[in-house]
Each structure stands twice: as structure tokens, then as C-alpha cells.
C-alpha positions in Angstrom: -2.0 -13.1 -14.0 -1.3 -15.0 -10.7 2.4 -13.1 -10.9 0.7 -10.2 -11.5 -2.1 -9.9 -8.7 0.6 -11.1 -6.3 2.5 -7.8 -7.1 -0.4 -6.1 -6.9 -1.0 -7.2 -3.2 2.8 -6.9 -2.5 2.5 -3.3 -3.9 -1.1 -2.3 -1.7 0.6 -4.1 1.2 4.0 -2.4 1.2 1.7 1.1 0.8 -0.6 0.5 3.5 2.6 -0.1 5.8 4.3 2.9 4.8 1.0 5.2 4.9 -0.1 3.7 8.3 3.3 4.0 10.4 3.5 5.7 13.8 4.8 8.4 12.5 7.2 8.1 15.3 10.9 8.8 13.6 12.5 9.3 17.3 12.3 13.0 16.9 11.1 15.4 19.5 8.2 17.0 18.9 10.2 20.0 18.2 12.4 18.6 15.8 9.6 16.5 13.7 7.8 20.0 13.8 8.3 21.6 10.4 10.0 25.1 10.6 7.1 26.6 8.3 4.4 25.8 11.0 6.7 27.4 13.8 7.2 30.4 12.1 4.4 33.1 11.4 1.8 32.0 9.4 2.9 34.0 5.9 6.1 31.8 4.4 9.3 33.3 4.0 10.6 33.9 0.7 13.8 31.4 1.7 11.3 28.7 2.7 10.0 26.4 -0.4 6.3 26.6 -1.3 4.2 23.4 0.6 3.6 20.8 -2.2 -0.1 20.5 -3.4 -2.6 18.2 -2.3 -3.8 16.9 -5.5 -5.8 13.8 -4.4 -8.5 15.8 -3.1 -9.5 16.5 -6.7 -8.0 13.2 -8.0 -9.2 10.3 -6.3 -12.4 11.1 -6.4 -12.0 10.8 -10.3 -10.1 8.0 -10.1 -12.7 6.1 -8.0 -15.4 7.2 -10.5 -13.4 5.6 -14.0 -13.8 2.2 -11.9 -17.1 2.7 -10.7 -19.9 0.4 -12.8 -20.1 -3.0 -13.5 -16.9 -3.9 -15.5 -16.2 -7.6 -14.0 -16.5 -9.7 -17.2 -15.4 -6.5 -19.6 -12.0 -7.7 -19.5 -12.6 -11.7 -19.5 -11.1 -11.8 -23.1 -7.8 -9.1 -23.1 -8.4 -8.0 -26.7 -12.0 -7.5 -26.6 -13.2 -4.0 -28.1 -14.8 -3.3 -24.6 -11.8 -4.0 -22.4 -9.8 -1.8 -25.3 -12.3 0.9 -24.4 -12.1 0.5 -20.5 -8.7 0.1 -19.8 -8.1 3.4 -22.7 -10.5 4.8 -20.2 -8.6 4.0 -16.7 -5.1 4.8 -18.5 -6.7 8.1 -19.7 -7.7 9.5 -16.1 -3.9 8.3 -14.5 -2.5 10.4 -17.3 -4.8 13.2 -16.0 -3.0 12.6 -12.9 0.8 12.7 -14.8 -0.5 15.8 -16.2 -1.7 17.4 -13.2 1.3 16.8 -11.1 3.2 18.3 -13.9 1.6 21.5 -14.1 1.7 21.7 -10.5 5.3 21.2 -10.7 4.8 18.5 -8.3 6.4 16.1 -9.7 9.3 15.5 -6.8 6.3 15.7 -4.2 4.7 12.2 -5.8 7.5 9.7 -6.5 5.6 7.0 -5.8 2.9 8.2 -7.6 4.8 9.3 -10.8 6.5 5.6 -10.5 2.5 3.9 -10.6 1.9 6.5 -13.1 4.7 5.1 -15.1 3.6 1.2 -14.4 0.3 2.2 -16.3 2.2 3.9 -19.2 4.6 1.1 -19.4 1.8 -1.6 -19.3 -0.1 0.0 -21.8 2.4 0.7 -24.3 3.5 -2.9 -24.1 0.4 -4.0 -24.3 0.0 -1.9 -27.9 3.0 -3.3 -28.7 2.5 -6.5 -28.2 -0.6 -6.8 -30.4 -3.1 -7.6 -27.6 -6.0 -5.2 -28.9 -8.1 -7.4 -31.1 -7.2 -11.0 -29.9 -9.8 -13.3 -29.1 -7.0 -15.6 -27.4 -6.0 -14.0 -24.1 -7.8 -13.9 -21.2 -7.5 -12.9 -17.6 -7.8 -16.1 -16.4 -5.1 -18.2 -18.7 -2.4 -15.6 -17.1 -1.6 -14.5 -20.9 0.9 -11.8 -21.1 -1.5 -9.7 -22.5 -3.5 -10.8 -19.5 -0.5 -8.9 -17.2 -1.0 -5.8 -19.0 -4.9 -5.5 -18.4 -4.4 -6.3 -15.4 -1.9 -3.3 -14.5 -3.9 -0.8 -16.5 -6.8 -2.3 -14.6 -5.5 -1.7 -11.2 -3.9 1.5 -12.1 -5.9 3.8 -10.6 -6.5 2.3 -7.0 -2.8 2.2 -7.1 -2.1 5.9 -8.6 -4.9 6.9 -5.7 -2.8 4.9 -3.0 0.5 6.3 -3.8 -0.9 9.8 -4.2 -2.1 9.5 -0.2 1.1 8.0 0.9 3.5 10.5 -0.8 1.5 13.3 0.7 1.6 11.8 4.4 5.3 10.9 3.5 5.6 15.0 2.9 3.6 16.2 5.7 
């Protein structure tokens, strides 16, 4: 667990830098201007399409699958209530996959498809590894199991964190 939440932070920490630089590349203003937003307002049909801005309608339902009182929910790793909530979170960042995907987005969020992937690894190894049902692993024994649930648990402030940092990475 300790290995774990320490990623975690590494992972939020690393984010925040990236989404909260200057901005300041040593480009004029000219040449850090995109050409789309020089040019007339209708886009050429030479010039690609702007990527979407998907966590408008995402975060918001990402914040929402954490919002309640879940703190002991996951104590024991196996429990059929942490199976249920972190089925829950995994479903919504698989919303989020799905989304990007049909937007054809996909290049737009690298960072976001790699925390998206994070989750699905984390939550296939954690059906794998027979941690539904065990009454043995828990958060705070830093289980294997434990690693898992904590990913899945964390996945979607982290899917929501990427999502804004690729798109200020685009714009």
C-alpha cells in the first residue's frame, strides 16, 4: 500500500507540474499562436479537426462515483462491498476509454488512455489474482490485493487529472 500511495503522489505531483507550467516554451507569441486561431474562423479542410474537450462531461461523473462515504468500504480488499465500489469506479473510467474512442480521441489523451489502462490493468490483476472474496487482505497490511484496490480506488481522480493535463498539453 505504502508503494502504492507513494506512486500515487508521485503520479498527482508530476501532473500538477506539467498542467501548471508557464506555458512559456520560448516562443513568440506568434509562433506559440496556433495557425487555426490566426486564420478565419471556419477551418480549412488541410487543417485537422481541434480535439474534443471531454472532461467537461467527464469529471463531473467521475467526481460523482467517489462521492459518499466509502472510507471503511475497502478496509478488507475482498469484501462484497469493495467488489461492488471499485466495479463501480472501474466502470465509469471505462466510460471514459469508451468515450475517447468514439470521439476518436484517442491520440489527444495519452496520459489519460495510459491511467485508463492502470485501472484496467489493476483490475484484471486483481480478478486474477483471486482477491474478490478474501477475508485476508486489507488496505492497511499493504497486501497485494491491497495495491490493486488501491489503483482502482484512485482511478478516477487520476483519469480526471490526466484528462485536464492532456487537454492544456493540446491547447
Amino acid at each position: 500500500m505504502r508503494r502504492t500511495t507513494t506512486a500515487a503522489v508521485l503520479l498527482v505531483a508530476a501532473l500538477l507540474t506539467a498542467g501548471c507550467s508557464s506555458g512559456d516554451d520560448g516562443k513568440t507569441e506568434a509562433e506559440s499562436t496556433p495557425a487555426s486561431a490566426a486564420s478565419s474562423a471556419t477551418p480549412s479542410a488541410s487543417e485537422p479537426a481541434a480535439a474534443p474537450t471531454l472532461s467537461t462531461e467527464w469529471q463531473p461523473k467521475l467526481d460523482a462515483a467517489t462521492v459518499g462515504d466509502h472510507d471503511d468500504v475497502c478496509k478488507t480488499v475482498g469484501s462484497k462491498a469493495c467488489v461492488t465500489y471499485i466495479t463501480e469506479l472501474a466502470e465509469v473510467v471505462y466510460d471514459v476509454r469508451d468515450a475517447i474512442d468514439t470521439a476518436g480521441a484517442t491520440a489527444a489523451y495519452p496520459k489519460t488512455m495510459d491511467a485508463i489502462q492502470d485501472v484496467e490493468d489493476a483490475s484484471g490483476a486483481y480478478a486474477e489474482g483471486g482477491c474478490a472474496g478474501s477475508s485476508e487482505a486489507t488496505l492497511d497490511e499493504g497486501s497485494v490485493c491491497g495495491g490493486y484496490v488501491a489503483t482502482l480506488l484512485t482511478g478516477p481522480g487520476i483519469v480526471s487529472l490526466t484528462m485536464t493535463t492532456d487537454e492544456l498539453t493540446a491547447s
